[in-house]
TIZA-470777 format. One line per 8 residues: their letters; for each residue x, y, z of C-alpha. Coordinates in steps of 0.1 Angstrom, whole numbers, plus 5000, padded with zeros to 4 digits. Example, Ala and Ser with C-alpha at 12.3 -4.5 7.8 and 13.67 -1.06 7.14 Angstrom:
! residues 2
AS = 5123:4955:5078  5137:4989:5071;
//
This chain:
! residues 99
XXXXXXXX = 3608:1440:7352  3612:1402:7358  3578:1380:7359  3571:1367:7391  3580:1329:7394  3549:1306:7394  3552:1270:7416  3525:1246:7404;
XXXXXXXX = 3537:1229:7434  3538:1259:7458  3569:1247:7467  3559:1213:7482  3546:1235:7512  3528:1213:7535  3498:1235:7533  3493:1220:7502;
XXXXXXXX = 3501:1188:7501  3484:1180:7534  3450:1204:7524  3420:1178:7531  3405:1180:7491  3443:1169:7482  3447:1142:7504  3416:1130:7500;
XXXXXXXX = 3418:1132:7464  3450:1115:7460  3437:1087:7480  3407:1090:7460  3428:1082:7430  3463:1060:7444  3484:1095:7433  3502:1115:7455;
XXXXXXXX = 3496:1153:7463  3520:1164:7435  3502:1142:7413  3468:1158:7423  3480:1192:7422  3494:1188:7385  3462:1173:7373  3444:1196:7390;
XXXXXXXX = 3467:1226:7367  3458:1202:7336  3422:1200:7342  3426:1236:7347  3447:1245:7315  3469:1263:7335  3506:1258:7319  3530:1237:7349;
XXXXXXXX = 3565:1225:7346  3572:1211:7377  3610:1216:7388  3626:1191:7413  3663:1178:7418  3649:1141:7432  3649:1116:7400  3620:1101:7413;
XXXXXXXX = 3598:1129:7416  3608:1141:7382  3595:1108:7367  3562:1108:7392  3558:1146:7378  3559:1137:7343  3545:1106:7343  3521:1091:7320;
XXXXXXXX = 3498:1083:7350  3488:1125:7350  3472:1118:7317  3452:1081:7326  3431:1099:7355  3405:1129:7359  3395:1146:7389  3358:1149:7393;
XXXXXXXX = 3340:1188:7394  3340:1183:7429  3374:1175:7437  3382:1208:7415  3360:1230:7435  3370:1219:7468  3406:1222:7458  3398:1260:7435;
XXXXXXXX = 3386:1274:7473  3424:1262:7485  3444:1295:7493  3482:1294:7499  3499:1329:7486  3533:1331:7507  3522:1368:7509  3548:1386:7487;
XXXXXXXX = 3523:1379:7453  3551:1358:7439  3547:1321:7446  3511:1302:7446  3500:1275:7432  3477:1290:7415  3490:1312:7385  3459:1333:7386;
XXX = 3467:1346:7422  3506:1355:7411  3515:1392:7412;
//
């Protein structure tokens, strides 16, 4: 049986990336929502490798600026209560929710 696929970035599903604790986090902090998300996985020690085919994104996923940042216990509440399963069990953003 194959394990189902984890996204740390869901994707880049809109649901996410425009959720009102990401947003206002990565204003909070200059990042964007990808950055949040990661840091959010970091804070989390949740494993992430972030897959893109966009150079840029790639180097804004792997940056150095993940590591020079932390999101306070509030930010990773609000965005812990953030639910997004695509409703077959395999893709969230949240490896604890993945089937």
């Amino acid at each position: 049986m194959l394990a189902s696929p984890y996204c740390p970035l869901a994707r880049a599903d809109a649901r996410l990336f425009e959720a009102g604790p990401v947003a206002a986090a990565a204003e909070s902090h200059c990042r964007t929502p990808a950055q949040i998300a990661l840091r959010w996985a970091i804070q989390k020690g949740f494993p992430c490798i972030p897959k893109s085919v966009t150079r840029s994104r790639i180097r804004e996923n792997c940056s150095p600026g993940l590591l020079d940042f932390e999101l306070t216990k509030e930010e990773i509440e609000s965005i812990d209560g953030l639910e997004l399963p695509d409703g077959t069990g395999r893709m969230c953003w949240d490896p604890s929710c993945v089937a």
